[in-house]
N, CA, C and O atoms as a CHARMM CRD file, in Angstrom:
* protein
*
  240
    1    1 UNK  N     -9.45800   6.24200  15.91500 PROA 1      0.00000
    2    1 UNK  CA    -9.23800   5.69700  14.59800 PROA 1      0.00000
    3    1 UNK  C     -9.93800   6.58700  13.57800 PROA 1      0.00000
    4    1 UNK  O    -11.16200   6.62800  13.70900 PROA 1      0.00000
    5    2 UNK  N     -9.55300   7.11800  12.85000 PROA 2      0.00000
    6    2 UNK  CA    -9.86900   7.62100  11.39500 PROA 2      0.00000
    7    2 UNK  C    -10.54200   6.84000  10.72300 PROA 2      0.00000
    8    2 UNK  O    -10.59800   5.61800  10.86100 PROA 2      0.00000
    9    3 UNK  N    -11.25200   7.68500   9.73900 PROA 3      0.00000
   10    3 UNK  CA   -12.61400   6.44600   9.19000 PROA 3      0.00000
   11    3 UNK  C    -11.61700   5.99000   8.09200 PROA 3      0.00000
   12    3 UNK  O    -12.16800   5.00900   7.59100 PROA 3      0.00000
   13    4 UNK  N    -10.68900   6.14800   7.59300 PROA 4      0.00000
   14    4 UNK  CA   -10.24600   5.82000   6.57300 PROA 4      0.00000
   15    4 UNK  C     -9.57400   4.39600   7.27800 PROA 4      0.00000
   16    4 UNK  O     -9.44700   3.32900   6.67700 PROA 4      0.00000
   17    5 UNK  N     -9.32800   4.55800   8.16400 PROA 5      0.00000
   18    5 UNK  CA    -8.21200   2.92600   9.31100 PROA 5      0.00000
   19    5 UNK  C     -9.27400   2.04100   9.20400 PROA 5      0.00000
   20    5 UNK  O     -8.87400   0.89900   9.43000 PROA 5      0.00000
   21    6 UNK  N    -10.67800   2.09400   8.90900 PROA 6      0.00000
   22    6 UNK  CA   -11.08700   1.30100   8.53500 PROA 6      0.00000
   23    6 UNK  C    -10.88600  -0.10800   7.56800 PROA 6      0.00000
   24    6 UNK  O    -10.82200  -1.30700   7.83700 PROA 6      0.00000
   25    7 UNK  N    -10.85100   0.30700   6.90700 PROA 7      0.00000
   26    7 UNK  CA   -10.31300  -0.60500   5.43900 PROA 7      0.00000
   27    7 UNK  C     -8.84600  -1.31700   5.95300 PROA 7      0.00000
   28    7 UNK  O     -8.56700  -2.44900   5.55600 PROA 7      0.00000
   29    8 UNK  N     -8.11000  -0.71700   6.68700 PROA 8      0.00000
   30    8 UNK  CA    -6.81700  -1.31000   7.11400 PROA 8      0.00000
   31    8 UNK  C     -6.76300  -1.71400   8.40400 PROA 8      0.00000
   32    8 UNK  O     -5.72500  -2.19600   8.85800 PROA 8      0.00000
   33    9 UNK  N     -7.62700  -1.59800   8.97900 PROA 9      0.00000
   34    9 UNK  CA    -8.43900  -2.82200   9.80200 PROA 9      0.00000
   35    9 UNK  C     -8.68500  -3.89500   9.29200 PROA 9      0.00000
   36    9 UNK  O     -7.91700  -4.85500   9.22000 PROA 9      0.00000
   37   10 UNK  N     -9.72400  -3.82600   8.91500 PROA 10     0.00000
   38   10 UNK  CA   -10.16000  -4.70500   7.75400 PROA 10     0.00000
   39   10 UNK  C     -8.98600  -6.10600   7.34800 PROA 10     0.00000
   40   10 UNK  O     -8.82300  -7.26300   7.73500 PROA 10     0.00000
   41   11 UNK  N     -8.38400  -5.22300   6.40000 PROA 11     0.00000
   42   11 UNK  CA    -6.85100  -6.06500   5.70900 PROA 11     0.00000
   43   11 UNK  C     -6.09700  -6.81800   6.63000 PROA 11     0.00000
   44   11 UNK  O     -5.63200  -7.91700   6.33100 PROA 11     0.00000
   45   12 UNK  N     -5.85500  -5.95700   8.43200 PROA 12     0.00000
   46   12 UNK  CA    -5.26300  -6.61800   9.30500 PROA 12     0.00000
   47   12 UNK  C     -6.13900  -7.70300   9.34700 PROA 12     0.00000
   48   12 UNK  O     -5.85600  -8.68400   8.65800 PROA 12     0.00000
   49   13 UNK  N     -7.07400  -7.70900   9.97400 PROA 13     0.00000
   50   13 UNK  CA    -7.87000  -8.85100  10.68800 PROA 13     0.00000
   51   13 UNK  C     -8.04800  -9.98800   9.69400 PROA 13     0.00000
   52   13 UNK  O     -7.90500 -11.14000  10.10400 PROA 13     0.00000
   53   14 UNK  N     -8.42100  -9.70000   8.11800 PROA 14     0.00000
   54   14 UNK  CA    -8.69100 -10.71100   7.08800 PROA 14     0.00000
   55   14 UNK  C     -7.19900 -11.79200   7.16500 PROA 14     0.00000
   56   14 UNK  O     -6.88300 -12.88900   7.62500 PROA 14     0.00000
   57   15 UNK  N     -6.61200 -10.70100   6.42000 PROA 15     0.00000
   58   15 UNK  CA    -5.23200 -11.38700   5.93000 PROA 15     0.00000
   59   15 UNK  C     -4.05400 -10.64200   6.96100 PROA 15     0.00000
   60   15 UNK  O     -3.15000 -10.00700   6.41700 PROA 15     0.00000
   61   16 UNK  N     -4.08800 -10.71700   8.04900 PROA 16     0.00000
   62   16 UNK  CA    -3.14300 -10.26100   8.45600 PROA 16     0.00000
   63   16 UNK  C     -2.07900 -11.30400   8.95000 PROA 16     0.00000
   64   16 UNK  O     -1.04300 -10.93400   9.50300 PROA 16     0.00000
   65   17 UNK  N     -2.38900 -12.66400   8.71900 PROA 17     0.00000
   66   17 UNK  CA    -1.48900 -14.10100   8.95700 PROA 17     0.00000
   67   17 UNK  C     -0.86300 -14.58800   8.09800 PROA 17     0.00000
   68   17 UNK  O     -0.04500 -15.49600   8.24500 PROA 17     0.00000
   69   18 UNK  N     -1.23300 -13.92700   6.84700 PROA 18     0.00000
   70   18 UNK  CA    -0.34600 -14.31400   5.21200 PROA 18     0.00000
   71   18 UNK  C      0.93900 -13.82800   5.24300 PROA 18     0.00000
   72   18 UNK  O      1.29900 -13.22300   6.25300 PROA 18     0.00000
   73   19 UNK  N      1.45800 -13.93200   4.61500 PROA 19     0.00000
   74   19 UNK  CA     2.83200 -13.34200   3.77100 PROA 19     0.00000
   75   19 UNK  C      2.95000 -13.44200   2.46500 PROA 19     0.00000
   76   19 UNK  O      2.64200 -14.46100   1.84800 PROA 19     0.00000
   77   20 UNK  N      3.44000 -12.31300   1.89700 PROA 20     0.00000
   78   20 UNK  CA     3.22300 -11.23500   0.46800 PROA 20     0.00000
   79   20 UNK  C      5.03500 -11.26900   0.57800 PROA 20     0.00000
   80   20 UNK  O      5.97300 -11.24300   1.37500 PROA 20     0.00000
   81   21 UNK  N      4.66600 -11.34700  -0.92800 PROA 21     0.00000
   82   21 UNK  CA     5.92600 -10.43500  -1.45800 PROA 21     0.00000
   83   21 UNK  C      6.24300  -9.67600  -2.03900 PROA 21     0.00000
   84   21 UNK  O      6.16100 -10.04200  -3.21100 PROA 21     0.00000
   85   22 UNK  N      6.66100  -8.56500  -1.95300 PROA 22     0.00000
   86   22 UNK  CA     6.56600  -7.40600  -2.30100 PROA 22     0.00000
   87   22 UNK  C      6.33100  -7.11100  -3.70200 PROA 22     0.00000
   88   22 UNK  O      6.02800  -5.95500  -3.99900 PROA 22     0.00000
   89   23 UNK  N      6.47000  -8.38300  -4.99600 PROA 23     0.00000
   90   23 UNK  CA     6.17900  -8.34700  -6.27400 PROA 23     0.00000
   91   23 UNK  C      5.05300  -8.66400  -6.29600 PROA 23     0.00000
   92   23 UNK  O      4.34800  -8.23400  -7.20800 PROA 23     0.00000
   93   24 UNK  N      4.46600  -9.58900  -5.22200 PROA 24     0.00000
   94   24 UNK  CA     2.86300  -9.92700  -5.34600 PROA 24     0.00000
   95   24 UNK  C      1.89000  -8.16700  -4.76000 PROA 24     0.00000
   96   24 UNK  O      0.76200  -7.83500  -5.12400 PROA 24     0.00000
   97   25 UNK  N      2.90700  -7.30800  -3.72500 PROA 25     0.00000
   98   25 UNK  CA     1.84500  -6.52300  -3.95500 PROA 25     0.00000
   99   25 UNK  C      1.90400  -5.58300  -4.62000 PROA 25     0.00000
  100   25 UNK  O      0.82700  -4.99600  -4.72200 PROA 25     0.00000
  101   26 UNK  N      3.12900  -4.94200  -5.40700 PROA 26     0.00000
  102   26 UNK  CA     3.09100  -4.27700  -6.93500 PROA 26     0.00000
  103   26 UNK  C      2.05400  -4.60400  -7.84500 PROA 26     0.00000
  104   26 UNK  O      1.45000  -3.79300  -8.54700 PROA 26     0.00000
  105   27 UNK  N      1.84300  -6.04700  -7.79200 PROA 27     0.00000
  106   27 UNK  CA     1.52200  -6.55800  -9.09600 PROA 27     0.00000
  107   27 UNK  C     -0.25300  -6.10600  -8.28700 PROA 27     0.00000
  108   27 UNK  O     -1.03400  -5.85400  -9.20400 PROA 27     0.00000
  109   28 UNK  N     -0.59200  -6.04100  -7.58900 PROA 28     0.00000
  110   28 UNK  CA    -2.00100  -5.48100  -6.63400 PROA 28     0.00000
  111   28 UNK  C     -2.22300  -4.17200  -6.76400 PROA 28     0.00000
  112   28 UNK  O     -3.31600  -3.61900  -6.88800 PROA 28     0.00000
  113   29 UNK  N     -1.17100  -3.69400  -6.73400 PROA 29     0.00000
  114   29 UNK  CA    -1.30200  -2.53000  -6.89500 PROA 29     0.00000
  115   29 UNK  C     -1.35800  -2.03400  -8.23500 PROA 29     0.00000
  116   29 UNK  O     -2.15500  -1.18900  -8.64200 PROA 29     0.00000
  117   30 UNK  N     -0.17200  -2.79900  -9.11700 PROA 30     0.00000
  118   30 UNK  CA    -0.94600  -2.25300 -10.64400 PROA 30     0.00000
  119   30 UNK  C     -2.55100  -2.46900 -11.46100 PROA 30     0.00000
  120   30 UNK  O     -3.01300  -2.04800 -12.52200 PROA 30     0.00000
  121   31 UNK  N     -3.08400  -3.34500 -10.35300 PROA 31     0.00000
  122   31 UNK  CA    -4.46800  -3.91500 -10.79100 PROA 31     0.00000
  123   31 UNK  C     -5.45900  -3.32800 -10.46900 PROA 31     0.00000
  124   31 UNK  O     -6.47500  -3.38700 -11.16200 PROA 31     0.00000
  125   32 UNK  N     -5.37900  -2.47100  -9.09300 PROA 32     0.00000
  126   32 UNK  CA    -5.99500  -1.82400  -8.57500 PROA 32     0.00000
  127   32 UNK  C     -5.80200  -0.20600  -9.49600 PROA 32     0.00000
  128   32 UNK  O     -6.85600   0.42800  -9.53200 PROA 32     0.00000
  129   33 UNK  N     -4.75200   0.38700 -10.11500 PROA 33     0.00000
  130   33 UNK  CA    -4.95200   1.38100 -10.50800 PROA 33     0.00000
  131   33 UNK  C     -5.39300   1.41000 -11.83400 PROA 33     0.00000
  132   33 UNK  O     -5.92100   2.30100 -12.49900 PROA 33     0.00000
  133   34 UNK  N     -4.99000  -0.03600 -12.14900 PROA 34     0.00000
  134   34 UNK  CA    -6.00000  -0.27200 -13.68700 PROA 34     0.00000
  135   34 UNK  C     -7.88700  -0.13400 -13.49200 PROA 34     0.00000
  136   34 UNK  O     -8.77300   0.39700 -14.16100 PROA 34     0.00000
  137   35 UNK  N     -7.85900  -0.69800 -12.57900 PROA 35     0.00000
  138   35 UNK  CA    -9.39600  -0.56100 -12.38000 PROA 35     0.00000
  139   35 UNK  C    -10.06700   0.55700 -11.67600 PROA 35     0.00000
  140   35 UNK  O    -11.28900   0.70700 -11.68000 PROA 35     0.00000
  141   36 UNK  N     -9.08400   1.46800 -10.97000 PROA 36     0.00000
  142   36 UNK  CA    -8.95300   2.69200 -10.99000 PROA 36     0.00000
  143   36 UNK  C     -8.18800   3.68100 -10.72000 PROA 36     0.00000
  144   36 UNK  O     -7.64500   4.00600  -9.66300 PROA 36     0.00000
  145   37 UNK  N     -8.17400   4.36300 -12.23700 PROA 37     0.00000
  146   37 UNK  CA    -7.24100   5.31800 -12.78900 PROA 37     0.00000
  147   37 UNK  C     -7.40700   6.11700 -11.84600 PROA 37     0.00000
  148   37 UNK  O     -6.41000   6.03900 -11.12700 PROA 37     0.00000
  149   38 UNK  N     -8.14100   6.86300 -11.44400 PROA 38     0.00000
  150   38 UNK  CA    -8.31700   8.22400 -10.30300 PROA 38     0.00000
  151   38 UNK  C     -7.68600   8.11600  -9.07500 PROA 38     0.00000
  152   38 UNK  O     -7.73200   9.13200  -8.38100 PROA 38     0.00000
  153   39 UNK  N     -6.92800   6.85400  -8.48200 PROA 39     0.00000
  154   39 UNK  CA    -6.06300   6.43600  -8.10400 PROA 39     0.00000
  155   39 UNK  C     -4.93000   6.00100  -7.85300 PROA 39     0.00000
  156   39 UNK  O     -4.44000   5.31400  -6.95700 PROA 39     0.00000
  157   40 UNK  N     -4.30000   6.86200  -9.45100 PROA 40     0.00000
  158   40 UNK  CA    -2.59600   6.65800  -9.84200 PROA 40     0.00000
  159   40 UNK  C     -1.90200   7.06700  -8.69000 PROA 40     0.00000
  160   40 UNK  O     -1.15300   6.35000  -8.02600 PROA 40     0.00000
  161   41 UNK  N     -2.25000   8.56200  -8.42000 PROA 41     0.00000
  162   41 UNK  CA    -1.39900   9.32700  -7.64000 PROA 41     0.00000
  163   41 UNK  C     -1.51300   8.83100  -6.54900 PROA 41     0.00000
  164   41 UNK  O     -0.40600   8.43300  -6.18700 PROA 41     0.00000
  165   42 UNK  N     -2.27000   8.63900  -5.81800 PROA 42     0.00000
  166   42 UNK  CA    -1.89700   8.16800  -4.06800 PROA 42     0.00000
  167   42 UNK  C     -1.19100   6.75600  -3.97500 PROA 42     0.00000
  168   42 UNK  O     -0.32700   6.37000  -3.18800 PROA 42     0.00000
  169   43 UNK  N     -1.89000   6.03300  -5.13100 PROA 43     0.00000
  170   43 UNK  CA    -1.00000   4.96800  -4.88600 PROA 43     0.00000
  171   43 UNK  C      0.61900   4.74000  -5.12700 PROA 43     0.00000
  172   43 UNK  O      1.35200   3.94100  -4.54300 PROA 43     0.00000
  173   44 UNK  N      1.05000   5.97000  -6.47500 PROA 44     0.00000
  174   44 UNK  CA     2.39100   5.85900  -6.50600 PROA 44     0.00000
  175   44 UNK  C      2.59900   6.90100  -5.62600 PROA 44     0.00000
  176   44 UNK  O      3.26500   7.81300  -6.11500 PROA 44     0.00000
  177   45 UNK  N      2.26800   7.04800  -4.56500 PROA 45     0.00000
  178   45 UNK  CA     2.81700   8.31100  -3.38700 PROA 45     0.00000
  179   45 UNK  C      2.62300   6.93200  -2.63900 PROA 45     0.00000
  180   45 UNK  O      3.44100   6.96700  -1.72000 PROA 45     0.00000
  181   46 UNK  N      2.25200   6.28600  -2.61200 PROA 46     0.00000
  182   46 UNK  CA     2.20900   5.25100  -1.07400 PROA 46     0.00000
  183   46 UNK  C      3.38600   4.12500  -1.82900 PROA 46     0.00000
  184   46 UNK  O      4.13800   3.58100  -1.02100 PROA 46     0.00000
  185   47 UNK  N      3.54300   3.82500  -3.04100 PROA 47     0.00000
  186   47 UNK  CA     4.82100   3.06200  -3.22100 PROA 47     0.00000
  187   47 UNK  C      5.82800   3.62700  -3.48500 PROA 47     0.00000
  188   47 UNK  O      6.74700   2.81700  -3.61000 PROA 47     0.00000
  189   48 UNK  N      6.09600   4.53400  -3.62100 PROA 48     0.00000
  190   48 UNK  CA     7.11700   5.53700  -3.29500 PROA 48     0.00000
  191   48 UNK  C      7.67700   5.46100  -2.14600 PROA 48     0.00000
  192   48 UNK  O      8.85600   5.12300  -2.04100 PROA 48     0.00000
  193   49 UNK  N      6.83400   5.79700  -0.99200 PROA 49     0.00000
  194   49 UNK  CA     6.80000   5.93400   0.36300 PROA 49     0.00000
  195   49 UNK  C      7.70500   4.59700   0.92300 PROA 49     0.00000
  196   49 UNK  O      8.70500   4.54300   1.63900 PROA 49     0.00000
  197   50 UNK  N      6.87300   3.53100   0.25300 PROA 50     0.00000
  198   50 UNK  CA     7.16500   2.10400   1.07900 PROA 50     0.00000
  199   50 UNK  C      8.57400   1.64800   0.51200 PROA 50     0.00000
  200   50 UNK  O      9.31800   0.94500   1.19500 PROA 50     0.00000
  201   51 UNK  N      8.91400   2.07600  -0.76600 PROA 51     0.00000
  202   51 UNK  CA    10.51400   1.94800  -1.46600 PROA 51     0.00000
  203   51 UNK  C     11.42900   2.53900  -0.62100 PROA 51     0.00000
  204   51 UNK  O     12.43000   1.92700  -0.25000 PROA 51     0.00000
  205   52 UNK  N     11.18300   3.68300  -0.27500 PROA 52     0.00000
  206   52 UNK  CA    11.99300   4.41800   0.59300 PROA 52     0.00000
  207   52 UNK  C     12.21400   4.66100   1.40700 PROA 52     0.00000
  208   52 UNK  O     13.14400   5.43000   1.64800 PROA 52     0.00000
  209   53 UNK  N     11.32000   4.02800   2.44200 PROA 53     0.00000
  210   53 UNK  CA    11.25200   3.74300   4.12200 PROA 53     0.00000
  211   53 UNK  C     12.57900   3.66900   4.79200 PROA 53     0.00000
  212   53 UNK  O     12.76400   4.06400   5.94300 PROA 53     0.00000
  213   54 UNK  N     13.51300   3.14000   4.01500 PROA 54     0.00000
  214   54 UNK  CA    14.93500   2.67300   4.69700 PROA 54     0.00000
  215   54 UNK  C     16.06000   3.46700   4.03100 PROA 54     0.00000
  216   54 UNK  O     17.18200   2.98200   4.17500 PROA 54     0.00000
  217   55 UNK  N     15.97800   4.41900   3.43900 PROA 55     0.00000
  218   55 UNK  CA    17.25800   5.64300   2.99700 PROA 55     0.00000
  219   55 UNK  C     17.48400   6.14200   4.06300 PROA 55     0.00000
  220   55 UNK  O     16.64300   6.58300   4.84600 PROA 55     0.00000
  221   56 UNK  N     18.69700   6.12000   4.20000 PROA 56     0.00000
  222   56 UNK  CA    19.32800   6.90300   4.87300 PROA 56     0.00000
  223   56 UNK  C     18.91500   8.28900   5.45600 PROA 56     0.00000
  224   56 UNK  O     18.51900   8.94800   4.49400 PROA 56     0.00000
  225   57 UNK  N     18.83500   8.97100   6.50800 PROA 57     0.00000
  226   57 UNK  CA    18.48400  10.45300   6.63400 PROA 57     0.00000
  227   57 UNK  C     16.69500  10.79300   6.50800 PROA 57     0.00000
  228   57 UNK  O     15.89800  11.70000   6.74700 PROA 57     0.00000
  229   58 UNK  N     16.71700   9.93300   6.17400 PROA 58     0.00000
  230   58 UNK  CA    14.48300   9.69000   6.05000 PROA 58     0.00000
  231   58 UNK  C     13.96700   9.87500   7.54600 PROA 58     0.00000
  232   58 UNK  O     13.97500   8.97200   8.38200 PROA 58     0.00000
  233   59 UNK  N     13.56600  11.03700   7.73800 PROA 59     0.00000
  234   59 UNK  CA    13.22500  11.25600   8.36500 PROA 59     0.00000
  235   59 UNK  C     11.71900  11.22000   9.32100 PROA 59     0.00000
  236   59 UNK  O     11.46600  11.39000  10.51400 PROA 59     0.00000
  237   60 UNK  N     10.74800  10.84200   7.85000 PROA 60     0.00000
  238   60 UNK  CA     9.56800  10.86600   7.98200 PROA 60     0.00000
  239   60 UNK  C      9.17400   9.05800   8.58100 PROA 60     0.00000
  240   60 UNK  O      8.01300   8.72600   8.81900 PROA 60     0.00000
């Protein structure tokens, strides 16, 4: 495990029995980059990512 799988450990084990909807975690995610800016970019590279999981030819 990577020290970073930490934290998403974490998230599993806390809340990993909930269910989200995908506007509840936008709306997490815009809160989180409000409170920190130095964090625009990875986070719109990780919702990017998660929008596009299911296109066609996606290989990654």
């Amino acid at each position: 495990m990577y020290f970073t799988d930490r934290g998403i450990e974490e998230l599993a084990e806390r809340r990993g029995d909930e269910s989200v909807t995908i506007d509840w975690l936008a709306e997490r995610l815009r809160d989180f980059v409000d409170l920190n800016p130095e964090f625009e970019t990875p986070v719109e590279r990780l919702a990017t990512w998660l929008a596009r999981l299911d296109d066609e030819g996606d290989d990654e």
